[in-house]
C-alpha positions in Angstrom: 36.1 88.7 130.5 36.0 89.7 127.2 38.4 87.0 125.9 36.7 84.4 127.2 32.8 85.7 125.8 34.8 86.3 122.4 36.5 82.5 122.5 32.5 81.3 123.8 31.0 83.3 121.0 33.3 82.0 118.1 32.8 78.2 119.4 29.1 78.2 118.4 28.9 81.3 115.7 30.7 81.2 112.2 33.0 84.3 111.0 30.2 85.5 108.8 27.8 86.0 111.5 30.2 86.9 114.5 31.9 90.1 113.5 35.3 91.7 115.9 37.0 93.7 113.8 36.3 97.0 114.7 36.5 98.2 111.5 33.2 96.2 111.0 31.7 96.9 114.0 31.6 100.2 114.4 29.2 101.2 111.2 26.3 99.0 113.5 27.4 101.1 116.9 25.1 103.8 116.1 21.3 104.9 115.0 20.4 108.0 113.3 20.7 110.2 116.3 23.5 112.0 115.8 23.0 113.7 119.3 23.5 110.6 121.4 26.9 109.0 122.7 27.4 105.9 121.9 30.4 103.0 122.9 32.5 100.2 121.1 30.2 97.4 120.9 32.9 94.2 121.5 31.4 92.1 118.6 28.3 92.1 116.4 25.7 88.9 115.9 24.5 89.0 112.4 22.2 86.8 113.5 20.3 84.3 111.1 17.5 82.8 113.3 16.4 82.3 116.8 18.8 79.7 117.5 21.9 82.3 116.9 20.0 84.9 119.1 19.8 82.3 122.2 23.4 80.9 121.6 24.3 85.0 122.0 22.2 85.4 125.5 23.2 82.6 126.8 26.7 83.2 126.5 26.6 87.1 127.3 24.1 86.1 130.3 26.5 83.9 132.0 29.3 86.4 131.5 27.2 89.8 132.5 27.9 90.9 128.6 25.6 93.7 127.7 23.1 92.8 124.5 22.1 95.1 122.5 19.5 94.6 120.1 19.1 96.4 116.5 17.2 96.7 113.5 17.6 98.7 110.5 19.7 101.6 112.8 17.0 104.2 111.5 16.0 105.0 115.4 16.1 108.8 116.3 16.7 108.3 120.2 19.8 107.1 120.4 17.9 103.0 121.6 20.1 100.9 119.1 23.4 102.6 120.5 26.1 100.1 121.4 27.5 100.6 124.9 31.1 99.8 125.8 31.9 96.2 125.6 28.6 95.3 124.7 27.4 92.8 122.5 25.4 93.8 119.3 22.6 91.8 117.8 21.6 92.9 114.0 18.5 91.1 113.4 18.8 92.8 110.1 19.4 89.4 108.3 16.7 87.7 109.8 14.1 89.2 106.9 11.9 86.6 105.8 8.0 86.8 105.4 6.9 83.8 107.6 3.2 84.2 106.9 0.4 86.1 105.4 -3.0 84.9 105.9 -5.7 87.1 104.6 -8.3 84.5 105.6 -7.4 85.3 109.5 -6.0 88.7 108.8 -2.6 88.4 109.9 1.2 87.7 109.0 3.4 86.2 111.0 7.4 87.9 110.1 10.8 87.7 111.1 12.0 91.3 113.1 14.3 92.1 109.7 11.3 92.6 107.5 11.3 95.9 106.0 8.1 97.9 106.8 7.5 98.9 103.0 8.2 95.4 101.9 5.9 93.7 104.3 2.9 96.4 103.2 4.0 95.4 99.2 3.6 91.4 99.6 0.3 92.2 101.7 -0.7 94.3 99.0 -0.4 91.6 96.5 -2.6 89.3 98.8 -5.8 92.0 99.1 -4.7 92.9 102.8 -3.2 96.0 104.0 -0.5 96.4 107.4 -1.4 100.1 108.5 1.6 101.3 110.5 4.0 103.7 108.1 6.5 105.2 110.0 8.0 108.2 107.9 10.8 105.5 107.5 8.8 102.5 106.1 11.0 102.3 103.5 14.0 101.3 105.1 13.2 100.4 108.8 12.5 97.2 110.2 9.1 95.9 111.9 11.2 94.7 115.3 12.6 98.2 115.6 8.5 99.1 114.9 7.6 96.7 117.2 10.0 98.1 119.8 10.0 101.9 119.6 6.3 101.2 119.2 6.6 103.5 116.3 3.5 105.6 114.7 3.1 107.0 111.0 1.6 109.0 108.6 -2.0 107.2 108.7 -1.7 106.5 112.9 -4.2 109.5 113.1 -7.0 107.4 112.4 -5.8 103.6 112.7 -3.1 103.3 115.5 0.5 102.9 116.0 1.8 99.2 115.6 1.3 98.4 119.2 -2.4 98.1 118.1 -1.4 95.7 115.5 1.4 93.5 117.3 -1.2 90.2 118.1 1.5 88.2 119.1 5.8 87.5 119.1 8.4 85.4 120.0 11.3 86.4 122.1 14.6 85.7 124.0 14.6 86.9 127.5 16.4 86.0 130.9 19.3 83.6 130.2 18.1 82.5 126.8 14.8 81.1 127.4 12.7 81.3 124.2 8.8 82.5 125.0 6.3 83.2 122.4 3.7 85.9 123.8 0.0 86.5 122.5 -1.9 85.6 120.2 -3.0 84.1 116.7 -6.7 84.5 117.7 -8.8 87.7 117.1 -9.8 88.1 120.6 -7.7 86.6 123.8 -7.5 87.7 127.1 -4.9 84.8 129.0 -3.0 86.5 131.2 -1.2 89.4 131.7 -0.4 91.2 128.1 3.2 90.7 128.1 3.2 90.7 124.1 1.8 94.7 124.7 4.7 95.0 127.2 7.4 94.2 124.8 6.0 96.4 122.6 7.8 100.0 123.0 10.4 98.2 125.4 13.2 99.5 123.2 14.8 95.8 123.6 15.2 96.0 127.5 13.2 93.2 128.2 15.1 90.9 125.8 14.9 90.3 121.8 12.2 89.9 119.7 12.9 87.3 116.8 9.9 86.9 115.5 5.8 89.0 115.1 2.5 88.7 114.5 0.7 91.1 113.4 -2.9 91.8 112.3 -3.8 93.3 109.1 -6.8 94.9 107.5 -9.0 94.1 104.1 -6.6 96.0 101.5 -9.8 97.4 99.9 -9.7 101.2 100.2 -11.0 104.5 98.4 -9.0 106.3 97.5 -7.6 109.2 98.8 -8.6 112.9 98.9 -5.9 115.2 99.4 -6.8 118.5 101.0 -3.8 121.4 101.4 -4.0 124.7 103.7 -1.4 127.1 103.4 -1.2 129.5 106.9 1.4 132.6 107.8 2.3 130.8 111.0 2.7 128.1 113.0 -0.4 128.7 115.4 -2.6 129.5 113.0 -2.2 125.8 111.3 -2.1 124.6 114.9 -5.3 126.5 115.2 -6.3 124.3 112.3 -5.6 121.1 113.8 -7.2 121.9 117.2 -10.6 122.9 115.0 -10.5 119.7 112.8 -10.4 117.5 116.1 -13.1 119.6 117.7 -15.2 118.9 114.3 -14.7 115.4 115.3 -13.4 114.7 111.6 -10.6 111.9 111.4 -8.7 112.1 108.6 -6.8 109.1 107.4 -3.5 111.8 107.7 -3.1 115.2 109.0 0.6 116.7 108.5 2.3 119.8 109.2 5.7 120.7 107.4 6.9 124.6 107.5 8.7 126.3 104.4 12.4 125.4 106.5 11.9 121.5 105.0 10.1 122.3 102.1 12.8 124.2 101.0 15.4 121.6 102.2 13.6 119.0 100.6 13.5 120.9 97.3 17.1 121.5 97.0 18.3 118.0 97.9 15.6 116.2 95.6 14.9 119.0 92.9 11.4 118.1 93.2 9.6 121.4 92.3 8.0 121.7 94.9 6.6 125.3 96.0 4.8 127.2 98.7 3.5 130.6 99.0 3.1 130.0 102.3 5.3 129.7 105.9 3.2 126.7 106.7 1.4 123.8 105.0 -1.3 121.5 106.2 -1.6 118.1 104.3 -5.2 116.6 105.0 -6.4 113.0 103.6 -9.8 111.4 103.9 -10.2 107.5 102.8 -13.9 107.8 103.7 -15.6 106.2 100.8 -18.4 107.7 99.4 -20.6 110.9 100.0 -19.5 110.8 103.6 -15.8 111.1 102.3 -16.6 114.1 100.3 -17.9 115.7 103.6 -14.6 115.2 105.3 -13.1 117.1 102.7 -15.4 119.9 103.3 -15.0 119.9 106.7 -11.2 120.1 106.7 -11.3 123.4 104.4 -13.8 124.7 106.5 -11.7 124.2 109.5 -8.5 125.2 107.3 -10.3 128.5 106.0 -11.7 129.6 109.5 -8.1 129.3 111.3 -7.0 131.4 108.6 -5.4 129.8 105.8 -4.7 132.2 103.2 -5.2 129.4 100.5 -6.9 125.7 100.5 -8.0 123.4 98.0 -8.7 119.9 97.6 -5.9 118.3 95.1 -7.2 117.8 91.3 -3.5 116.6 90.3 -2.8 113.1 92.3 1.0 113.4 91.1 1.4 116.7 93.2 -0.8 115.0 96.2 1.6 112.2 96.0 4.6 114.6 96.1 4.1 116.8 99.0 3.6 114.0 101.4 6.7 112.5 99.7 8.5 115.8 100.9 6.6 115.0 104.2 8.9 111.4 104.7 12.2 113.2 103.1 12.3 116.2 105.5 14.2 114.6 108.0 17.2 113.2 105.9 16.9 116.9 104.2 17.6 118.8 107.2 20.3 116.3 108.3 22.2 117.8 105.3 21.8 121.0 106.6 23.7 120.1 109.9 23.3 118.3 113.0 19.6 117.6 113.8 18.5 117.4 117.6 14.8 116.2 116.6 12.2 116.5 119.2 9.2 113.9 119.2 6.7 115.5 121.7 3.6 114.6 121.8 0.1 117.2 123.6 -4.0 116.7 123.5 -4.9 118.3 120.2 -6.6 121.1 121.4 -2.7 122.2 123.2 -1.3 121.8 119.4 -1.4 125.6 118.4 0.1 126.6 122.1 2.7 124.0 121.9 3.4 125.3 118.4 4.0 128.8 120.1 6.3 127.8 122.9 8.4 126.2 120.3 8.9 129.3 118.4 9.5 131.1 121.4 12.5 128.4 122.0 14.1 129.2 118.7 13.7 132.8 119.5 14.8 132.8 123.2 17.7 130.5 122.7 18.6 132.1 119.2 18.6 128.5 117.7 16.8 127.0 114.0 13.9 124.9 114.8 12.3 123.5 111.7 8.5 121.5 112.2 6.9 119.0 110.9 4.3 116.6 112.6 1.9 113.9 112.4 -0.3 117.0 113.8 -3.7 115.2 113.5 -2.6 113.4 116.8 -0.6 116.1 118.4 2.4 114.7 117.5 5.1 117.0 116.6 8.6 116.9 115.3 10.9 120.3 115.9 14.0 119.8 114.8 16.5 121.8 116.1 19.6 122.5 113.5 23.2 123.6 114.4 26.3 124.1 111.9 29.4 121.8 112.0 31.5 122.5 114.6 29.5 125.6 116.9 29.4 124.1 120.1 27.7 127.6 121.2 25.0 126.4 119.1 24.6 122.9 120.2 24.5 124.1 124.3 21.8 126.5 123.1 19.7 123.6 120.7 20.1 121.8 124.0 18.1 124.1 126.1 15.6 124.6 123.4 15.2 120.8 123.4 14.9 120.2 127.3 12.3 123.5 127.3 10.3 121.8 124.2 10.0 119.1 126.7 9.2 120.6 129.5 6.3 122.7 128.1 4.8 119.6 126.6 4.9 117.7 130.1 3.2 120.9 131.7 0.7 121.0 128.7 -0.5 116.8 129.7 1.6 115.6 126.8 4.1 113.1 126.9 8.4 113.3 126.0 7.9 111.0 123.3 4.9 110.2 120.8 6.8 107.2 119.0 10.5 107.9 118.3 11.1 106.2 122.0 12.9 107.5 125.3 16.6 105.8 124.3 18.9 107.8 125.3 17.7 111.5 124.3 14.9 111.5 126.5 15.8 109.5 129.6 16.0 113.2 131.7 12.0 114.0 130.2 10.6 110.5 131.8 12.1 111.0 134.3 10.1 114.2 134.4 6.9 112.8 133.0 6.3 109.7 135.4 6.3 109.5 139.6 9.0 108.0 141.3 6.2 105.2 141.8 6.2 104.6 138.4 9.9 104.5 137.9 10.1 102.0 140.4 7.5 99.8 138.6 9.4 100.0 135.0 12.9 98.9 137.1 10.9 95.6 138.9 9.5 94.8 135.7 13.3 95.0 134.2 14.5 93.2 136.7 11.9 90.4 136.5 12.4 89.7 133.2 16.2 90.5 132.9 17.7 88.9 135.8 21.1 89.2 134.8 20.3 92.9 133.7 21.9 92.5 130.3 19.5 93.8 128.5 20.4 97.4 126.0 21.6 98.9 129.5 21.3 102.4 130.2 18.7 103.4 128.0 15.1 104.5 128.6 14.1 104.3 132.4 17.9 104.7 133.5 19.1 107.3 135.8 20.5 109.9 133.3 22.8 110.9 135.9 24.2 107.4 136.2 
C-alpha cells in the first residue's frame, strides 16, 4: 500500500514538494512537545496551494493513508505529530497575505502566514489582528486557527476562534468547501467554520482564513507590576481584579523559576525581589484607563504584594512581558518540559495555584508557572533532567493530578494549547460518554474515510 500511494503521489507532485527521504522527513514528524510519541510519517506535502492539498486527500483517501496536517510545528500537545505511515501536509509554504481590507475589517490569508507577520502588514494598514499566542512570532494562523489558540491580550478580546469569520478547507475525499463568512453578521446554517476551529485538523485541512480585525488605533499601554512571596497570594490577586470587574488588556503570572531561566539564556537583566510577578496592562484610553491602573494596585496591594508600581520606564515594561513569551523555550533548556495548559473560573485561580504546589511537593518534581492568569489560564511546567526516568514517572503524576484538580475545580484540560495527544486521558475525563459519542459522529460525518490526523484528541487513549 505504501508503494502504490508513493508511485500515486509522485505522478501529480514534483520532488520539491513531495519529500521520502527520511532524512527529510523526520525534522516535520514532530511538534514542540517533547513528551508525546510520535511515528515515521511515509512522505511529506510541502504543499504550495489548494490544488496540491486535494491531489494529497484524494490519493491518501482512496488508499486509507493517514493525513496529517501541520503548520509551523510550534504546538505543545503533541497535534502536528506524524503517525506511522502517515502522510504529512506542511502548509508552511503556503504564506501569502491574500487580503487585508480595513474598509470591511478583515484579511483573508493562506494557513502559512506567520502570526507576527500578519499583525505587522495590518499594522501598516491602521487595523490590528488581536490573537498573540506567546508564539506569534514564529507560529502559523492555521495551526491558530486549529488549536484555537489564545494569547497575551485574550483576557479582554478573545482567542482566534472569535476572529476566524470564515475558511476554506479540504474534507472527505478531497472536496473543497469554503465555510462562513465575509459579512459582519450571518447566521446560514449550522457554524461549521466555528467547528473547524480547535479541530486540531481532524475534520480535514484548512488552506485558506478569514479573519476579522479591529481599528489599529489604540492607547497606549499602562504597565502595572506586583511582586507576591507566593503563588496564592498573586492568585489571590487575580481572583480580586476579576471580582473588581476590571479587564485588563493582559494579566500574567511568571514565578522567579523562568525569570531566572530567561535571564541566563538572554542576559537580559532582568530582576526580581520577589518569588512571583504579576504583569498588568490597561489600553483603556483616557481617565477611565488611569482608574484601571488604580484598581489593579489596589487589588495587587490588598492580596499582599510586597511591592507594586505602575511602570515609568516603557523599555523595562516592554522587557518583562518579553521574558513572559521566552519562558517556555528557557525552561526547555533546562530539560524536558511536560507543560500543563489548564484552564479554572478565576475566582478557583489561587486554589488551583495551591494544588499545583502541592504536586511538585507530593511527587518531589520542579514545576515552574506562568499563565495568561487574567482568564484562569495557567501554564505549570513540569521539568525533569536528561535521562531520570524516576523523574519523568513522577512529572507524569503531577501532570494527570494538575488535571484532575482543574476538572474537579469546573475548569477545563486545555485553555488553548489543544487535547493532541497529551491530554486525550483528561477529555476523556472532562466530557460524558454522551459527548464523546457526539465528537466521534461528527468525525465520522465529515471524515468518511477516517483519514484525518488519527488518534489524536477525542481517541481512546487506551487504543
Amino acid at each position: 500500500m505504501s508503494e502504490k500511494a508513493l508511485a500515486a503521489l509522485r505522478a501529480v507532485l514534483p520532488e520539491p514538494v513531495l519529500l521520502t527521504d527520511p532524512d527529510s522527513t523526520g525534522r516535520f514528524a514532530h511538534d514542540e512537545a517533547e513528551w508525546a510519541p510520535c511515528g515515521k510519517p511515509l512522505a511529506v506535502v510541502r504543499a504550495r496551494s489548494t490544488d496540491d492539498v486535494v491531489a494529497t486527500v484524494r490519493i491518501c483517501a482512496e488508499l486509507g493513508v493517514p493525513v496529517v496536517p501541520r503548520g509551523a510545528g510550534t504546538g505543545l500537545s503533541g497535534g502536528a505529530n506524524a503517525v506511522d505511515g502517515c502522510v504529512l501536509i506542511s502548509l508552511a509554504d503556503m504564506n501569502r497575505i491574500l487580503e487585508i481590507n480595513p474598509r470591511e475589517q478583515l484579511a483573508v490569508v493562506q494557513p502559512g502566514v506567520v502570526n507576527d507577520d500578519l499583525r505587522a502588514a495590518c499594522r501598516e494598514q491602521g487595523a490590528w489582528y488581536p490573537p498573540d499566542p506567546a508564539s506569534s512570532p514564529w507560529s502559523t494562523i492555521g495551526g491558530n486557527a486549529s488549536t484555537n489558540a489564545g494569547g497575551v491580550c485574550c483576557v479582554k478580546y478573545g482567542v482566534t476562534r472569535d476572529y476566524v469569520l470564515g475558511l476554506e478547507a479540504v474534507v472527505g475525499n478531497g472536496e473543497v468547501v469554503r465555510l462562513g463568512r465575509r459579512t459582519a453578521k450571518g447566521v446560514a446554517g449550522y457554524d461549521l467554520c466555528g467547528l473547524f476551529v480547535g479541530s486540531e485538523g481532524t475534520l480535514g485541512v484548512i488552506t485558506e482564513i478569514t479573519v476579522k480585525l479591529l481599528p489599529g488605533l489604540r492607547a497606549p499601554e499602562r504597565t502595572v507590576v506586583g511582586y507576591f512571596d507566593s503563588l496564592v497570594e498573586a492568585g489571590e490577586a487575580v481572583a480580586a481584579v476579576a471580582a473588581a470587574g476590571v479587564v485588563p488588556s493582559a494579566l500574567e503570572l511568571l514565578d522567579q523559576h523562568c525569570l531566572r531561566a530567561v535571564d541566563e539564556w538572554k542576559n537580559m537583566g532582568l530582576s526580581a525581589e520577589a518569588n512571583v510577578l504579576l504583569l498588568g496592562r490597561s489600553d483603556t484610553p483616557g481617565a477611565a484607563g488611569e482608574q484601571e491602573v488604580d484598581a489593579l494596585l489596589r487589588c495587587f496591594d490588598e492580596a499582599g504584594a510586597t511591592w507594586s508600581a505602575r511602570s515609568t520606564d516603557e523599555h523595562e515594561a516592554d522587557a518583562l512581558f518579553a521574558a513572559r513569551r521566552l519562558a517556555y523555550p528557557a525552561l526547555e533548556r533546562l530539560g524536558p518540559v511536560l507543560t500543563e495548559d489548564v484552564c479554572v473560573p478565576r475566582a478557583k485561580v489561587p486554589e488551583m495555584l495551591a494544588r499545583i504546589e502541592a504536586s511538585a511537593q507530593r511527587h518531589e518534581t520542579q514545576i515552574a508557572n506562568i499563565a495568561h492568569a487574567g482568564d484562569g489560564n495557567l501554564h505549570p511546567l513540569i521539568i525533569t533532567q536528561p535521562g531520570d526516568e524516576a523523574a519523568r514517572e513522577r512529572a507524569q503524576l503531577a501532570f494527570d493530578d494538575i488535571v484532575a484538580d482543574a476538572i474537579a475545580m469546573g475548569g477545563t484540560v486545555t485553555g488553548e494549547h489543544g487535547v493532541g495527544l497529551l491530554k486525550r486521558k483528561g477529555l476523556h475525563a472532562e466530557l460524558s460518554p454522551a459527548v464523546i459519542g457526539m465528537h466521534h459522529a461528527i468525525k465520522s460525518a465529515l471524515d468518511p474515510a477516517g483519514i484525518f490526523n488519527p488518534g489524536k484528541v477525542f481517541a481512546d487513549p487506551h487504543d
